[in-house]
C-alpha positions in Angstrom: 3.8 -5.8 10.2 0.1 -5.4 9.2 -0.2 -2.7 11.9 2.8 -0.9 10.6 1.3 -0.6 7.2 -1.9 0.9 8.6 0.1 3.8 9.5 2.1 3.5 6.7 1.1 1.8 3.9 3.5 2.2 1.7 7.1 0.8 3.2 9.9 -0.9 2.4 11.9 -4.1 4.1 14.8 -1.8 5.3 12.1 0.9 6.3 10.1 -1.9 8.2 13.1 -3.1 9.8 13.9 -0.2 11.8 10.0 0.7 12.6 9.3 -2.6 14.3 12.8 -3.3 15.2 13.0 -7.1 14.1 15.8 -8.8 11.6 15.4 -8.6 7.9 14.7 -11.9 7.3 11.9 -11.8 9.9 10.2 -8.6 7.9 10.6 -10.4 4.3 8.8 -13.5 5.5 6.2 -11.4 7.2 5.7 -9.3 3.9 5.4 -12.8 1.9 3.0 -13.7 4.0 0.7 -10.4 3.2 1.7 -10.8 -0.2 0.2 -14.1 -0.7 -2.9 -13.1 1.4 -3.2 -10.5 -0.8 -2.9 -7.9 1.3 0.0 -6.2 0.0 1.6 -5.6 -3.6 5.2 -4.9 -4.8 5.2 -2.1 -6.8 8.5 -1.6 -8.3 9.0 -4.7 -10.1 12.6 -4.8 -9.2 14.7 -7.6 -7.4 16.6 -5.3 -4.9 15.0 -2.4 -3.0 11.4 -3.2 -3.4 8.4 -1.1 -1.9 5.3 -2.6 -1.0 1.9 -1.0 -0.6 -0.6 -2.0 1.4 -3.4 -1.4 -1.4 -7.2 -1.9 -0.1 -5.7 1.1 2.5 -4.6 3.3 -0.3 -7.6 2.7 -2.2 -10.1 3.5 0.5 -7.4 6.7 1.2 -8.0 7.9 -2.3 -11.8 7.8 -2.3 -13.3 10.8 -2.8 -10.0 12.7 -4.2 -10.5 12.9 -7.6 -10.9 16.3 -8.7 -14.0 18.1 -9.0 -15.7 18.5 -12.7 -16.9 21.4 -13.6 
């Protein structure tokens, strides 16, 4: 899972499913796992199709993109 979200770091549980080809349950208990290390964040807030971001990634993605002063 943790390698999935380093090439795609935003995902969800269905999306994860299919990528790494294990169950459902399997992927949830993998994500609760990152979630409690810390290491990834729901974003939705919603109790049915979630999407989780691996956020230390993004963050170190988005630096340097904000847009030039003049």
């Amino acid at each position: 899972m943790f390698d999935l979200l380093r090439q795609h770091p935003i995902t969800t549980i269905p999306n994860a499913t299919a990528q790494l080809d294990l169950t459902p349950p399997t992927v949830r208990k993998a994500v609760e796992n990152l979630k409690t290390a810390g290491i990834v964040r729901e974003i939705t807030g919603k109790q049915r199709d979630r999407i989780y971001v691996y956020d230390r990634y993004v963050k170190i993605l988005d630096q340097g993109m904000e847009p030039l002063r003049g």
